[in-house]
N, C-alpha and C positions, 0 to 999 in steps of 0.2 A: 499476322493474325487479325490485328483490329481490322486493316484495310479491307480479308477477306470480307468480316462482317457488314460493311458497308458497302459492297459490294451485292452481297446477296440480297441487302435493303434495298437495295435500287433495283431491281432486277423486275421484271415483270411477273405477273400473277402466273401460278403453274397452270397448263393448258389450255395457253395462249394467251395474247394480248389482247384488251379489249380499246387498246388506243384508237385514235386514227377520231375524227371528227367530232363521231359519238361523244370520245371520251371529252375532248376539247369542249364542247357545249354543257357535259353535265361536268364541269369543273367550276373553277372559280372567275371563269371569265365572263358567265353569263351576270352573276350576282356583281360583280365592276359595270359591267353597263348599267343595270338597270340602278344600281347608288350613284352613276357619274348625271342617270337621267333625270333623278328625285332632286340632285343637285340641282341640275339646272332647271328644273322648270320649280324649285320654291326660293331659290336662293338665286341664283343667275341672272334669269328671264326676268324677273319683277324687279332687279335693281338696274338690271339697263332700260327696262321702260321708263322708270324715274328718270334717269341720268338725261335718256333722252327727254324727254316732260320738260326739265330744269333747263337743258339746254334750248329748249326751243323757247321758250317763257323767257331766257336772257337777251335771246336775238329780237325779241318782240316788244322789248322794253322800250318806252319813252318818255320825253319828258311831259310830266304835270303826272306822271301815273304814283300813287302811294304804295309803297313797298317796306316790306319788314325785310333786316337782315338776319345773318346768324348769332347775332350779338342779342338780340330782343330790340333791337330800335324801330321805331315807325321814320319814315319822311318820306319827301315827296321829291321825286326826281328835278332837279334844278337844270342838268347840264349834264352829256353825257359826249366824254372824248375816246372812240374807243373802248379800252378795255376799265376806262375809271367812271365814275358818274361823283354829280355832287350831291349829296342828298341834302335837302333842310330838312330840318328835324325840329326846327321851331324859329318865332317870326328871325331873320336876321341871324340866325344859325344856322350853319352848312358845316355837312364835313364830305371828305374825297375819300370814296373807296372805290375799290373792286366791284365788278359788275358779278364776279362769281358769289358775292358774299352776302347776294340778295337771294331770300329763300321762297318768298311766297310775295304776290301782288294782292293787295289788300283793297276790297271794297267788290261791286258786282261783276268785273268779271273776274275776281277769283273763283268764284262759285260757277259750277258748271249753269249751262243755262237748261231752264226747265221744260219740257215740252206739255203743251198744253193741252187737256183733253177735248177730243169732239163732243159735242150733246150733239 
């Protein structure tokens, strides 16, 4: 008895079907794409620009450049081996970290540079 009822739930609409592509587009498939597209272009797309930013700002690092980490420290690149650098952070104080752990390069070119107006 119950199975019958479930049965006849699933059953297509009385004189005939309106399946078949139609139905597939005005379903719930369209509304998945266009949530999976708002996705990525405010949340997706703008954190891998960073990632890449961050990553290419690490490859371009060198020594004498001032840099903040994620910590809040300022210094100034002393040494860089690889994937460590020494930072000084005041006269005759250094410490060793991660080149991942540096956030932003401090001083003019961190700032984009300006383009100038014609007169």
């Amino acid at each position: 008895m119950l199975f019958n009822n479930i049965a006849f739930a699933m059953a297509p609409p009385a004189g005939g079907a309106e399946g078949g592509a139609g139905g597939l587009l005005a379903g719930p498939l369209p509304m998945l794409v266009l949530m999976f597209a708002i996705f990525y272009f405010l949340l997706i797309r703008p954190q891998q620009k960073k990632a890449k930013e961050h990553k290419n700002m690490l490859e371009n690092l060198k020594v004498g450049d001032k840099v903040w980490t994620n910590g809040g420290i300022k210094g100034i690149i002393a040494e860089i081996k690889d994937d460590v650098l020494k930072l000084e952070i005041a006269d005759g104080v250094s410490i060793e970290m991660r080149k991942g752990y540096v956030t932003d390069i401090d001083g003019p070119k961190a700032a984009p540079a300006k383009k100038e107006k014609k007169k």
